[in-house]
C-alpha positions as CSV (number, residue, x, y, z in Angstrom):
1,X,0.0,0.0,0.0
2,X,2.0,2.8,-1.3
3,X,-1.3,5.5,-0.5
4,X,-0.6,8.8,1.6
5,X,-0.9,8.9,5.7
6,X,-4.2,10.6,6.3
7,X,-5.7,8.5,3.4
8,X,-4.7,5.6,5.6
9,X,-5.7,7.0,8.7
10,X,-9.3,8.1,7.3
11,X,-9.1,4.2,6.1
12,X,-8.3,2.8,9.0
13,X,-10.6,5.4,11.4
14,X,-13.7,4.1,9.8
15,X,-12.7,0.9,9.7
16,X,-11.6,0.7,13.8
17,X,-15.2,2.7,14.9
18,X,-17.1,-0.8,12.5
């Protein structure tokens, strides 16, 4: 996954609160 830190973290937000 070569995709900018905030992308990731907006990624991996939603997917923590699911």
């Amino acid at each position: 996954m070569a995709s900018p830190p905030h992308v990731d973290d907006s990624l991996i937000d939603m997917m923590a609160l699911i």
